[in-house]
LUMTIVEX-423116 format. One record per residue: residue in three letters; y, x, z of N, C-alpha, C in turn; residue number from 1. Coordinates in Angstrom, 1 decimal. Layout:
N
{Ala {Y X Z} {Y X Z} {Y X Z} NUM}
...
% end
This chain:
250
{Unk {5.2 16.6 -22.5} {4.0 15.9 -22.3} {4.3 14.4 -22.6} 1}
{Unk {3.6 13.5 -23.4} {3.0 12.2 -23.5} {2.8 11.7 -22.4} 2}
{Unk {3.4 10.3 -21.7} {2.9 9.8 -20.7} {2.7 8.2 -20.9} 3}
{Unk {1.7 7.9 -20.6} {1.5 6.3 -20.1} {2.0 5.5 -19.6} 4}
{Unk {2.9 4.6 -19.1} {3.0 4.0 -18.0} {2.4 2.3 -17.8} 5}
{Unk {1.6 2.2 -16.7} {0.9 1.3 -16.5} {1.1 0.7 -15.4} 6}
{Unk {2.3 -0.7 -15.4} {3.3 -0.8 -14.8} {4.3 -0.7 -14.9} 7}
{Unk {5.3 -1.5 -14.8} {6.8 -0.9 -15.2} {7.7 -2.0 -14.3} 8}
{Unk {7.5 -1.9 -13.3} {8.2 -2.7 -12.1} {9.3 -1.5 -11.7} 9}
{Unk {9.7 -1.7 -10.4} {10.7 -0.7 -9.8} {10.3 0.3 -10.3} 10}
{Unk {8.9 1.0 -9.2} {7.7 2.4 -9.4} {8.3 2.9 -10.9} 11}
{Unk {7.5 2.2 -11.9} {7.5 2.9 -13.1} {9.0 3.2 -13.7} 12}
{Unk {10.3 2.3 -13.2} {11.1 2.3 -14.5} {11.8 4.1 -13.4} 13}
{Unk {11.3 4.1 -12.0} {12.1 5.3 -11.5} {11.1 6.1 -12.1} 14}
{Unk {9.9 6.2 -11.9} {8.9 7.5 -12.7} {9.8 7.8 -14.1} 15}
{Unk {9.7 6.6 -15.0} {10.5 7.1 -16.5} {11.6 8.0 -16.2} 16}
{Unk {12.2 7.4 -15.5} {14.1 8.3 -15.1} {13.4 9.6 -14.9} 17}
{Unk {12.3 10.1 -14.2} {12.1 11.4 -13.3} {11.6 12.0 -14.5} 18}
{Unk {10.3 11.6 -14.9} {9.6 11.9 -16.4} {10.5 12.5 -17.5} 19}
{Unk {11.5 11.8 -17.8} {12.6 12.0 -18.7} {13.6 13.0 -18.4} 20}
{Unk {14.1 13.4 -17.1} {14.3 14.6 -16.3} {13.6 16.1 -16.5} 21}
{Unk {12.7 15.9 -16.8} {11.0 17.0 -16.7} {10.7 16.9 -17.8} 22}
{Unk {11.4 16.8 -19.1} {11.3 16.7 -20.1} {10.3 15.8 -20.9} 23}
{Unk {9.3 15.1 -20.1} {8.4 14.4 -20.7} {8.7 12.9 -22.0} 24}
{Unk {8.0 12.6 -22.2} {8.2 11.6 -23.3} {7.2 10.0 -22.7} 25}
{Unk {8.3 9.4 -22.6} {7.6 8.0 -22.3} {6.9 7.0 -23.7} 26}
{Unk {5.6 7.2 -23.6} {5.0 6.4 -25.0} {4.4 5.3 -25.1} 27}
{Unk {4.1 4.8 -23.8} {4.1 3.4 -23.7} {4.1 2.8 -22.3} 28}
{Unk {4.7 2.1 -22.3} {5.3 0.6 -21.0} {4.4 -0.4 -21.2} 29}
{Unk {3.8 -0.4 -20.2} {2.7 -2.1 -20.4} {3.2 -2.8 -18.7} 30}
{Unk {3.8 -3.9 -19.0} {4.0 -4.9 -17.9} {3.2 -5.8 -18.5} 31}
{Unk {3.7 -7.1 -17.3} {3.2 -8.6 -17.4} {3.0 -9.1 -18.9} 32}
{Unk {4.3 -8.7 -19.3} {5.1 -9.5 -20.9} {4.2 -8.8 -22.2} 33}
{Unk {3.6 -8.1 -21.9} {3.1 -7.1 -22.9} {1.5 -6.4 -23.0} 34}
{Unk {0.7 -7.4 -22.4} {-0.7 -6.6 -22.1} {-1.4 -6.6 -23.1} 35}
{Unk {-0.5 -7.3 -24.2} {-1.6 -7.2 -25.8} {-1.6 -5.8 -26.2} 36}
{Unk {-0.7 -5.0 -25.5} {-0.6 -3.6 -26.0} {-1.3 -2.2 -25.7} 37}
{Unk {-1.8 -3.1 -24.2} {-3.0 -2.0 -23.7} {-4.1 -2.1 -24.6} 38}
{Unk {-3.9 -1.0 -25.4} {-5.2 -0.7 -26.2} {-5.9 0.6 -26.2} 39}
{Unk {-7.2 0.6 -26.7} {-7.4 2.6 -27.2} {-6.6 3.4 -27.6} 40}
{Unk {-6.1 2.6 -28.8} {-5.4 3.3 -29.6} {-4.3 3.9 -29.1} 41}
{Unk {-3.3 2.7 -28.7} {-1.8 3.3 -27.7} {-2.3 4.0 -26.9} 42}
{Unk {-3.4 4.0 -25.8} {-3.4 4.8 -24.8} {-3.8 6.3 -25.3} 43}
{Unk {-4.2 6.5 -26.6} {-4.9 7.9 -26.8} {-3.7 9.0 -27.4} 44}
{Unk {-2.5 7.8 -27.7} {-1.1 8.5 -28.3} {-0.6 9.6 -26.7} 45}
{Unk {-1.5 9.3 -26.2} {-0.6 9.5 -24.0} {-1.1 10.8 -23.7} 46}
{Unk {-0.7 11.9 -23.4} {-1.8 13.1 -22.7} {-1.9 12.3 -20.8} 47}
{Unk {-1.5 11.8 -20.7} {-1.6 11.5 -19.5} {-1.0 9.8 -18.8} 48}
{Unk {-1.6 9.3 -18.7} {-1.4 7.9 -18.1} {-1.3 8.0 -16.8} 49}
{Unk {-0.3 7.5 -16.2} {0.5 7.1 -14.7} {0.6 5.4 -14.3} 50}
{Unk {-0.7 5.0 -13.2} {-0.7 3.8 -13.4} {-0.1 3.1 -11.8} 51}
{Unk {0.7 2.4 -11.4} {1.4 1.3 -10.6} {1.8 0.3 -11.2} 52}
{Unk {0.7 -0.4 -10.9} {1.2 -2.0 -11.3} {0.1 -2.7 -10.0} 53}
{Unk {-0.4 -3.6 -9.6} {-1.2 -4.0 -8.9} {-3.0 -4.3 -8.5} 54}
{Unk {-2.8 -4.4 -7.0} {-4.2 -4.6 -6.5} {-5.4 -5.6 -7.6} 55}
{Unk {-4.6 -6.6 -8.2} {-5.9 -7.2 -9.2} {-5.8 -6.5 -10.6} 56}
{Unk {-4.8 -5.5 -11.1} {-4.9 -5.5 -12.7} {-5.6 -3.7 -12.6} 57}
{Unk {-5.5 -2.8 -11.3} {-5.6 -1.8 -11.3} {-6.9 -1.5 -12.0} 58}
{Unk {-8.1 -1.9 -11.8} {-9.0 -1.7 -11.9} {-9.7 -1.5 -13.3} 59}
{Unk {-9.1 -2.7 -13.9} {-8.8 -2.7 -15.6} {-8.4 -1.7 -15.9} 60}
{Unk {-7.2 -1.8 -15.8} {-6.4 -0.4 -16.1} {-7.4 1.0 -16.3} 61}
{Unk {-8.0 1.2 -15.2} {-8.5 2.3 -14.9} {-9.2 2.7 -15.9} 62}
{Unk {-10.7 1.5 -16.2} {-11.6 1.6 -16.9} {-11.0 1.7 -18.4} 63}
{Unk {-9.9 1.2 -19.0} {-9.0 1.2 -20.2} {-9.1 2.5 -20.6} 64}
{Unk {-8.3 3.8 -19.1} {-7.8 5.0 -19.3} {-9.7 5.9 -19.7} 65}
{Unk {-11.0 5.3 -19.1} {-12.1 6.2 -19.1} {-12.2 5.7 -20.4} 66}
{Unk {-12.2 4.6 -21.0} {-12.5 4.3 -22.4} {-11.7 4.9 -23.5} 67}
{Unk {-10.5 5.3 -23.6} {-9.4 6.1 -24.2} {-9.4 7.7 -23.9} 68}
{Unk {-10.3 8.3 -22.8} {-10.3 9.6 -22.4} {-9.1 10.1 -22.2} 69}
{Unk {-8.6 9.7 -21.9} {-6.8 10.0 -21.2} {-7.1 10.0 -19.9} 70}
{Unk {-6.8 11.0 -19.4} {-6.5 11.1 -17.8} {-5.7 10.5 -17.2} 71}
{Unk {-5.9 9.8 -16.0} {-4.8 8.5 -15.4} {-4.8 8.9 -13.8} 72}
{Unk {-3.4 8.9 -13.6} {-3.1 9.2 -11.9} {-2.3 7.9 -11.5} 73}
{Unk {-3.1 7.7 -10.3} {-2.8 6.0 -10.1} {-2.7 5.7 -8.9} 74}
{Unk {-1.6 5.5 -8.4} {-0.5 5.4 -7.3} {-1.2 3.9 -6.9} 75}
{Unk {-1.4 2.8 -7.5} {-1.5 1.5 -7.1} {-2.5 1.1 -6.0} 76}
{Unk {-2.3 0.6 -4.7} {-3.2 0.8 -3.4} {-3.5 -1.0 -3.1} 77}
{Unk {-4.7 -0.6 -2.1} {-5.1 -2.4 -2.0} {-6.2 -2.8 -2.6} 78}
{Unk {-7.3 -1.4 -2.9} {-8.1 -1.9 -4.1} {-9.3 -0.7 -3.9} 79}
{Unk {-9.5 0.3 -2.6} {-9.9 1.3 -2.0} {-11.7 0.7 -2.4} 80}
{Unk {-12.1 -0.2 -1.7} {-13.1 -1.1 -1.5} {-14.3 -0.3 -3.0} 81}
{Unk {-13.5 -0.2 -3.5} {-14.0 -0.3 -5.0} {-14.4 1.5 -5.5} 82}
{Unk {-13.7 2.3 -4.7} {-13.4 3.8 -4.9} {-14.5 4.2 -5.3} 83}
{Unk {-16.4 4.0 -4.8} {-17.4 4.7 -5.4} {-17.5 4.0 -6.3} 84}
{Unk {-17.5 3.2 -6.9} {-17.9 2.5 -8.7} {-17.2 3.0 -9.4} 85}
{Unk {-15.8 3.3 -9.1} {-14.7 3.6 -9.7} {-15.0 5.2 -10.0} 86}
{Unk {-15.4 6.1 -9.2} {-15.9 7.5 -9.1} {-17.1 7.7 -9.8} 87}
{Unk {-17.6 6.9 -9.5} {-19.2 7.0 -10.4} {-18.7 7.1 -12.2} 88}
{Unk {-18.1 6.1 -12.2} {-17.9 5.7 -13.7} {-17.2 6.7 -14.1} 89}
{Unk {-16.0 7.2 -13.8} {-14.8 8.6 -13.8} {-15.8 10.4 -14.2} 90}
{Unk {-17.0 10.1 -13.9} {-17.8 11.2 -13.8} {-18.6 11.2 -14.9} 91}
{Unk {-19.2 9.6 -14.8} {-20.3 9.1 -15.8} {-19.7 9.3 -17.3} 92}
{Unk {-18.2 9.0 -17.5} {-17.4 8.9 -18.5} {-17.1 9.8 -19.0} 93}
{Unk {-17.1 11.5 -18.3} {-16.3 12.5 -18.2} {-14.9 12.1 -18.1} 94}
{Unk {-14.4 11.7 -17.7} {-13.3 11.1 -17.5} {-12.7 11.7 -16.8} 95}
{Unk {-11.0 11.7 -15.8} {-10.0 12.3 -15.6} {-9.7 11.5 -13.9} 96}
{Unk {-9.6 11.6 -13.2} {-8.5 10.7 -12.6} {-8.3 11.4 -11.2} 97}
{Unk {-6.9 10.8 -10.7} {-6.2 11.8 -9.4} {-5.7 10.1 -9.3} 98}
{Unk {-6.3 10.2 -7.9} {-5.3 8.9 -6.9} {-4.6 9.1 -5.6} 99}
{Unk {-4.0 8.2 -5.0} {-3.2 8.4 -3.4} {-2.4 7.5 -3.8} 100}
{Unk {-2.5 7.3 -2.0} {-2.3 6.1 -1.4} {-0.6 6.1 -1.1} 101}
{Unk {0.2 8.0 -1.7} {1.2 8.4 -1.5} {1.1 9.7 -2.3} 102}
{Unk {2.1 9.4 -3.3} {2.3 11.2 -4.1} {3.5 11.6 -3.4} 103}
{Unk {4.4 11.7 -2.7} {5.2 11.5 -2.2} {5.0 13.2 -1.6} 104}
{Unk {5.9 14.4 -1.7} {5.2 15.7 -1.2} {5.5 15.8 0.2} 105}
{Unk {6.3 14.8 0.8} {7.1 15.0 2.3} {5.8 14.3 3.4} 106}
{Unk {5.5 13.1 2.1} {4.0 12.0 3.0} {3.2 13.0 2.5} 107}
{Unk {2.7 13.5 1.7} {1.3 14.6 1.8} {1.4 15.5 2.7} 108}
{Unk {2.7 16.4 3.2} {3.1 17.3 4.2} {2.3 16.6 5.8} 109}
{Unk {2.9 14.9 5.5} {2.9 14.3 6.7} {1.2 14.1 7.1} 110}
{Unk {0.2 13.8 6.2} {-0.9 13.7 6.2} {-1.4 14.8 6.9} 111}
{Unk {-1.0 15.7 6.5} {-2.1 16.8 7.1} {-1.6 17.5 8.5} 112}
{Unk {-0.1 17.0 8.8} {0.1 17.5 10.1} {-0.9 16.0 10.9} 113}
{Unk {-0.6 15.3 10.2} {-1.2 14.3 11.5} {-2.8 14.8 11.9} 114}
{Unk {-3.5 15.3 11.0} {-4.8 15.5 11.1} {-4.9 16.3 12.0} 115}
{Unk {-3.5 17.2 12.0} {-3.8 18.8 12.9} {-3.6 18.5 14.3} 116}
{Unk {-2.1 17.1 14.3} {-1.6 16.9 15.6} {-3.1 15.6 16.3} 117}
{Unk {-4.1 15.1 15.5} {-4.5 14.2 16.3} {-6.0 15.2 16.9} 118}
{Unk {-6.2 16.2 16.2} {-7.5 17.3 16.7} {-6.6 17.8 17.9} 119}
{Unk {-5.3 18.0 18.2} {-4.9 18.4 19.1} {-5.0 17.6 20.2} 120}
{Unk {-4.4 16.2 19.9} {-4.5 15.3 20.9} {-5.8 14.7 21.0} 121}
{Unk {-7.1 15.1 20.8} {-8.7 14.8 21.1} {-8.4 15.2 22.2} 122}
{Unk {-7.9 16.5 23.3} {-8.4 17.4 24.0} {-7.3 16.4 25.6} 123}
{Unk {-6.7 15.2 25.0} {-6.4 14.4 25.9} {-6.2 12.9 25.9} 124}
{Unk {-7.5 12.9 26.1} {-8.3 11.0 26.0} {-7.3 10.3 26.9} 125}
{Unk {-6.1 10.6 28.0} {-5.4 9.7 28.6} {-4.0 9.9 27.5} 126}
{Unk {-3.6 9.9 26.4} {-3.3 9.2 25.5} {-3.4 8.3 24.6} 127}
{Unk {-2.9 6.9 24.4} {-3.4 6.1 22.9} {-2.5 6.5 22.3} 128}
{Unk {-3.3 5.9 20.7} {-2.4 6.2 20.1} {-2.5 5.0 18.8} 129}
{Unk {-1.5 4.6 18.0} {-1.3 3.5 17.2} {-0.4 4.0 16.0} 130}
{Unk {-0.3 3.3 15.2} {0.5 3.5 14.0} {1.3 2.0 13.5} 131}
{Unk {2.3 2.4 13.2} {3.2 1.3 12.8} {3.6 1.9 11.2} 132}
{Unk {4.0 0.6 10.6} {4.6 1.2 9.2} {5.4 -0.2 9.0} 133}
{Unk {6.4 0.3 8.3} {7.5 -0.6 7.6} {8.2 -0.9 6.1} 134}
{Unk {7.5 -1.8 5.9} {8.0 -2.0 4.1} {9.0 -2.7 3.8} 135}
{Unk {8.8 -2.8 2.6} {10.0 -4.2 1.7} {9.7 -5.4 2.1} 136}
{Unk {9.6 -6.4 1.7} {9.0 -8.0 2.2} {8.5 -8.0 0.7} 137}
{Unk {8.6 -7.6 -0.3} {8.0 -7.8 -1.5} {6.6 -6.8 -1.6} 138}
{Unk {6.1 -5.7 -0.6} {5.0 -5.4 -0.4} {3.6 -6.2 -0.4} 139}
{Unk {3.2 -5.9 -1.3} {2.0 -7.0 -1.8} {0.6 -6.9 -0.6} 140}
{Unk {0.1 -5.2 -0.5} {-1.0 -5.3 0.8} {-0.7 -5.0 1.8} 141}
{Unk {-1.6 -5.3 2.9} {-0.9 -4.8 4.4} {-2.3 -4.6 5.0} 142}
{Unk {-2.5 -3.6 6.0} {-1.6 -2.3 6.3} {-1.4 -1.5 4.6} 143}
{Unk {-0.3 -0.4 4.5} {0.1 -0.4 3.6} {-1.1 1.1 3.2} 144}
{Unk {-1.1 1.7 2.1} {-1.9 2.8 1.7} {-1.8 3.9 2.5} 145}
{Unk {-0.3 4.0 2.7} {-0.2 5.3 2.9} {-0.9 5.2 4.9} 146}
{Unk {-0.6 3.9 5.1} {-0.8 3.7 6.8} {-2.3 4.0 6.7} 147}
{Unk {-2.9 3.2 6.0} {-4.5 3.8 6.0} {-5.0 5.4 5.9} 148}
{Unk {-4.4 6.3 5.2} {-5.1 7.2 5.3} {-4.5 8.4 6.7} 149}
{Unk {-3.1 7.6 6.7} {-3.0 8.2 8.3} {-3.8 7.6 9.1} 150}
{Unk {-4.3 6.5 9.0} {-5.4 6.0 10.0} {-6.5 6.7 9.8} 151}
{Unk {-7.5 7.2 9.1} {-8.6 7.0 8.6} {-8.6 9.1 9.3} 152}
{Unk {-6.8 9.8 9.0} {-6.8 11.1 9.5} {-7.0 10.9 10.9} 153}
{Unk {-6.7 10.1 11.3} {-6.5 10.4 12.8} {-8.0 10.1 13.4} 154}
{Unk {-9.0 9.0 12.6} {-10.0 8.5 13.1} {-10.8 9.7 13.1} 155}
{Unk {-10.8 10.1 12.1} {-11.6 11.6 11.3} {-11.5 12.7 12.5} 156}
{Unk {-10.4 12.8 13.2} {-10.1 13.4 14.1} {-9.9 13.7 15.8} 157}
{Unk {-10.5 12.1 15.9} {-10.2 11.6 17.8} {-11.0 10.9 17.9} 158}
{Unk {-12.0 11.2 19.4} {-13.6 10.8 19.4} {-12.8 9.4 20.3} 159}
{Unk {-11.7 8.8 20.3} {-12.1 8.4 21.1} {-11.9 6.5 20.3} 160}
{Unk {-11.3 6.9 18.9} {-11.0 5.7 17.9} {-12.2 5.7 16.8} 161}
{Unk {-12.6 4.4 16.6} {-14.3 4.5 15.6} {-13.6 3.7 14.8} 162}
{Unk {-12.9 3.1 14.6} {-11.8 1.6 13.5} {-10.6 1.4 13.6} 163}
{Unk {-10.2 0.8 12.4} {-8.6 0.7 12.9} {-9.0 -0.5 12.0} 164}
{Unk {-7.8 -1.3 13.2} {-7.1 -3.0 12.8} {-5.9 -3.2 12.0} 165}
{Unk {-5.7 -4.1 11.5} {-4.0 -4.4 11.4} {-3.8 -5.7 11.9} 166}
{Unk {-2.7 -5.3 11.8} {-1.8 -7.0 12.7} {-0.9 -6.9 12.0} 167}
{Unk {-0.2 -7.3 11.1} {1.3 -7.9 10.6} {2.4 -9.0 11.3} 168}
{Unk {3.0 -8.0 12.0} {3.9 -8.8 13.0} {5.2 -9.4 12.2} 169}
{Unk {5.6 -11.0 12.8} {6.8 -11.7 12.5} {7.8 -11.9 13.4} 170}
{Unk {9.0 -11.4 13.6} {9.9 -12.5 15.0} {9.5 -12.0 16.2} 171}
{Unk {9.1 -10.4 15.7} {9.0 -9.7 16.9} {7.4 -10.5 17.7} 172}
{Unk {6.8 -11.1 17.4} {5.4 -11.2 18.0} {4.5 -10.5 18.0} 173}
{Unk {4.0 -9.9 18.8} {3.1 -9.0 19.1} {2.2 -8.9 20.0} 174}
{Unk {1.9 -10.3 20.4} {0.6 -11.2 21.0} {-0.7 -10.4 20.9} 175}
{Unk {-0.7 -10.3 19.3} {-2.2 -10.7 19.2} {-2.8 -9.1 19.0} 176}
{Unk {-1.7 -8.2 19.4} {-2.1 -6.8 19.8} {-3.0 -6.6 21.1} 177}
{Unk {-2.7 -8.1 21.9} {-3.6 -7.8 22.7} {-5.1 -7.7 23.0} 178}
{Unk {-5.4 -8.4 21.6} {-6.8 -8.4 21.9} {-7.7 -7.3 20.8} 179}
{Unk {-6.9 -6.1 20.5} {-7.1 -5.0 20.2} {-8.3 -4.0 21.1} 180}
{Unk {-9.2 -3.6 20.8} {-10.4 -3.1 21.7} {-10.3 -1.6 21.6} 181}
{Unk {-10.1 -1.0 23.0} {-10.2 0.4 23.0} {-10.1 1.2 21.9} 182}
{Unk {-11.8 1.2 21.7} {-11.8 2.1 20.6} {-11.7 2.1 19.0} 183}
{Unk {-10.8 1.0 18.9} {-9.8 0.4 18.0} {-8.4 1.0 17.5} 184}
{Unk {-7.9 1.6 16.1} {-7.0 1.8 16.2} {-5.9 1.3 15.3} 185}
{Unk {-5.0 0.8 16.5} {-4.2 -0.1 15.9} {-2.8 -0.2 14.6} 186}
{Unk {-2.8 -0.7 13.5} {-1.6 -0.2 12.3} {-1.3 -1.4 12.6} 187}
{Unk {0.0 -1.3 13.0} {0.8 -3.0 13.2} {1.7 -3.0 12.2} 188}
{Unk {1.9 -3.7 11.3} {2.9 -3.7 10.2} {3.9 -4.3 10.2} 189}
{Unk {4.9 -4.3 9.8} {6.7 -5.2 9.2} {7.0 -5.2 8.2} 190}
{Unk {7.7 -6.2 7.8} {8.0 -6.3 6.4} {9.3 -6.7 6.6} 191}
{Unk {11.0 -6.1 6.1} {11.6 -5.7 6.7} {12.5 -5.9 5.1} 192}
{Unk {13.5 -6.7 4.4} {14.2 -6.5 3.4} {15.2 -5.0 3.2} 193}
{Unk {14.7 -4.4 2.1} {14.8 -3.0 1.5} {14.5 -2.2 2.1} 194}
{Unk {13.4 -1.6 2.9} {13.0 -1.1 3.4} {11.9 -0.1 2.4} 195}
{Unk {12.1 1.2 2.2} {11.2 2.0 1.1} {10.0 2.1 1.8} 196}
{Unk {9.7 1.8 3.2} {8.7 2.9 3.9} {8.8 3.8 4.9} 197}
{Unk {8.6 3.6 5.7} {8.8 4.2 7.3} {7.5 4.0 7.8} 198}
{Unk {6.9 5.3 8.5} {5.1 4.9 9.5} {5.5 6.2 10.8} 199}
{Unk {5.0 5.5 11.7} {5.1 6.3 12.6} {3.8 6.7 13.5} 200}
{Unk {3.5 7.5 14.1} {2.4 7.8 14.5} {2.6 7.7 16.7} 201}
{Unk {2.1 6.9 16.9} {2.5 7.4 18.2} {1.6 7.6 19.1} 202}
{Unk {1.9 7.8 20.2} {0.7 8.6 21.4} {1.5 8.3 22.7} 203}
{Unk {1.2 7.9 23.4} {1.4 7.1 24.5} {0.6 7.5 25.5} 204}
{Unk {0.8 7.5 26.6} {0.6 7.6 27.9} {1.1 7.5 29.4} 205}
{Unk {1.4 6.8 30.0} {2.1 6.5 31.8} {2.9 7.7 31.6} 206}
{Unk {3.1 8.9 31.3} {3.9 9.9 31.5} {4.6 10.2 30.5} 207}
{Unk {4.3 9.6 29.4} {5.7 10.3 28.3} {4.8 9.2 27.1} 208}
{Unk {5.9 9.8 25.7} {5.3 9.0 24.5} {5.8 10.1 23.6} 209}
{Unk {4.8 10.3 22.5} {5.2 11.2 21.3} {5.1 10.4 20.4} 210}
{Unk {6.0 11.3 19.2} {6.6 10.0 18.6} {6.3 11.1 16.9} 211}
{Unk {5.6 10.8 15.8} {5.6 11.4 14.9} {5.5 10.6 13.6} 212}
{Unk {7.0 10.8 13.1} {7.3 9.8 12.0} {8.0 10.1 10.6} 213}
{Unk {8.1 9.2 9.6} {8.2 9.7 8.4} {9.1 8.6 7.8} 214}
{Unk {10.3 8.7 7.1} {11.0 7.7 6.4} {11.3 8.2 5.3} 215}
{Unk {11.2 7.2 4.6} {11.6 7.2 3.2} {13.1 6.8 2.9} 216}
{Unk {13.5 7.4 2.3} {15.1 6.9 2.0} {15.0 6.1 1.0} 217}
{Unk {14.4 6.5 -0.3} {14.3 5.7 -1.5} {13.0 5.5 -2.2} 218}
{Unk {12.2 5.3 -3.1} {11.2 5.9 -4.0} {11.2 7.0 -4.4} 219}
{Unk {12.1 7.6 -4.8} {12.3 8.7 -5.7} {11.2 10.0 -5.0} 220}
{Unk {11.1 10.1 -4.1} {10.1 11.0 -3.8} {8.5 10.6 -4.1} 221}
{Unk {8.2 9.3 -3.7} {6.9 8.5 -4.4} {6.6 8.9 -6.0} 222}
{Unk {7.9 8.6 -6.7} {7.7 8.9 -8.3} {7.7 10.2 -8.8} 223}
{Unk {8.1 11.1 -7.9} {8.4 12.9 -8.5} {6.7 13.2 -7.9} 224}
{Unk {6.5 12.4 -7.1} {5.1 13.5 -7.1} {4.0 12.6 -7.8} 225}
{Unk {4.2 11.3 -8.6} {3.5 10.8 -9.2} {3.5 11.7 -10.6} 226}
{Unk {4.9 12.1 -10.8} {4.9 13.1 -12.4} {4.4 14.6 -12.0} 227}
{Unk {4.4 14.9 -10.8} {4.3 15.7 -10.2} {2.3 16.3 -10.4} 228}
{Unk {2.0 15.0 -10.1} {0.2 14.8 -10.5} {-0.1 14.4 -11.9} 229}
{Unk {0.6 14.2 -12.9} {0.4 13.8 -14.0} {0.4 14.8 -14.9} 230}
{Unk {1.5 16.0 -14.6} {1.4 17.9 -14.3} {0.6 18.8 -14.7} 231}
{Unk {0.0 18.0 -13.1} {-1.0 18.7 -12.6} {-2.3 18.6 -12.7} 232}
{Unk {-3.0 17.7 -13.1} {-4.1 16.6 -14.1} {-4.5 16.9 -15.1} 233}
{Unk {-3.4 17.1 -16.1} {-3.7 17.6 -17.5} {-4.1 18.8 -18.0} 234}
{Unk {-5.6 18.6 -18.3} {-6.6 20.0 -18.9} {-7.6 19.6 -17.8} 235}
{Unk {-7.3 18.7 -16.9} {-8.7 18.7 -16.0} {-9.5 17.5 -16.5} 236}
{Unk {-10.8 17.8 -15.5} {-11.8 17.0 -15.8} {-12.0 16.7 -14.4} 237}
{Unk {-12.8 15.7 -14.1} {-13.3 15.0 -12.6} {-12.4 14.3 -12.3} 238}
{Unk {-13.1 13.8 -10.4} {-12.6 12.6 -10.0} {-11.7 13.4 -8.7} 239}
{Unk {-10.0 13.1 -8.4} {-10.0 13.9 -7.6} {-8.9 13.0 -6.5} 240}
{Unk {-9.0 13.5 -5.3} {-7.8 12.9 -4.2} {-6.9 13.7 -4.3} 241}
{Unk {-5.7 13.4 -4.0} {-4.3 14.0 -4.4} {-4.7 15.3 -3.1} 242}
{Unk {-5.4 15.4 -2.0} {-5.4 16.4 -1.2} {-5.6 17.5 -1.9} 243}
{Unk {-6.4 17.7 -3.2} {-7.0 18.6 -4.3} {-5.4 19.1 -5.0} 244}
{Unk {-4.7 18.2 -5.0} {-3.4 18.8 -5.5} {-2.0 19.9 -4.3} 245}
{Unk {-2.1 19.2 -3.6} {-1.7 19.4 -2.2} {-2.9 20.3 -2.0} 246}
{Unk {-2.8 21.2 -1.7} {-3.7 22.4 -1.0} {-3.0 22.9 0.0} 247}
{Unk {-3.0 22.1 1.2} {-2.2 23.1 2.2} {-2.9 23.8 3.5} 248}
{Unk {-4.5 24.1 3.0} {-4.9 24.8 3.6} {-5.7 24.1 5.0} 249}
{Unk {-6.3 24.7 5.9} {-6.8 24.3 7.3} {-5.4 24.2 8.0} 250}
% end
């Protein structure tokens, strides 16, 4: 398979290494130095475009891949806001596209137990519960992607949280947690030198604390399920969330 890459920071240069592993063929690199090269043309050489590069260039990108009819799976987070225009157009276009906020198959495992473990903990309102996550210091948004849709599971799932905040704590301050409202749920973030990503899910209560968490050792799991969707993509049509690839059932 032909692949795209849109981006070529850390993310992309480990996707090539895995891609190249899985026999695929890398047919074009577009960074900073080189955007005269995102064209129709290059991009239609691609059966499949893989886009991480960032929250301001994502968007472009995207619309590039519906104009070129190349399907694009696009890891890059920070840019959600936008997701029905972006869907509309994907459909309107006949167009291709798979996103997540994590391809990662250990974080998609992790998603769906949280959903299962926070319907469990509905059935005891004298628990809170919060989420923490831990990056690189070179992490561009905060709270991070993957912390949002464990937020958004857990909201989806427990009558007793309607939002979730973030705080980005420095120097250990953790002040301004306090003025976090009930039915508020809190993602406190860190930014932490080499740090791949670590979120933990917790649940608290006067009597005990559950603790449900997830670390990353390196990227390499982020980029195998980004080739992993790129795969899996090709021959399709529609707009899809990586849960569509991940099928793990009720």
């Amino acid at each position: 398979m032909n692949i795209a890459l849109l981006g070529y920071g850390k993310m992309g240069k480990i996707i090539e290494k895995i891609a190249a592993e899985r026999k695929h063929n890398i047919v074009l690199k577009i960074d900073f130095y080189n955007q005269n090269e995102l064209t129709t043309e290059n991009l239609k050489n691609a059966d499949v475009v893989i886009e991480f590069s960032t929250p301001t260039s994502v968007i472009g990108n995207i619309q590039h891949c519906f104009e070129a009819g190349v399907p694009v799976v696009v890891g890059t987070t920070g840019w959600y806001e936008h997701l029905p225009e972006i869907k509309q157009k994907c459909l309107e276009s006949n167009g291709t596209m798979l996103y997540a906020s994590n391809f990662s198959v250990g974080v998609n495992i992790f998603f769906h137990i949280n959903k299962l473990l926070a319907k469990l903990m509905n059935k005891y309102p004298y628990y809170d519960v919060q989420v923490e996550e831990i990056h690189h210091t070179q992490k561009l948004d905060s709270p991070s992607g993957t912390a949002i849709t464990i937020a958004e599971g857990i909201i989806e799932n427990l009558d007793t949280k309607k939002e979730w905040v973030n705080i980005l704590t420095s120097d250990g301050d953790n002040s301004a947690s306090d003025n976090v409202k009930n039915d508020q749920l809190l993602i406190e973030s860190f930014r932490i030198e080499n740090i791949p990503g670590t979120h933990t899910v917790i649940y608290d209560s006067e009597i005990d604390t559950i603790e449900f968490k997830h670390t990353a050792h390196n990227r390499n799991g982020f980029a195998l399920g980004a080739v992993l969707a790129a795969e899996w993509i090709r021959g399709k049509k529609g707009f899809f969330p990586v849960a569509e690839m991940f099928d793990f059932g009720t």
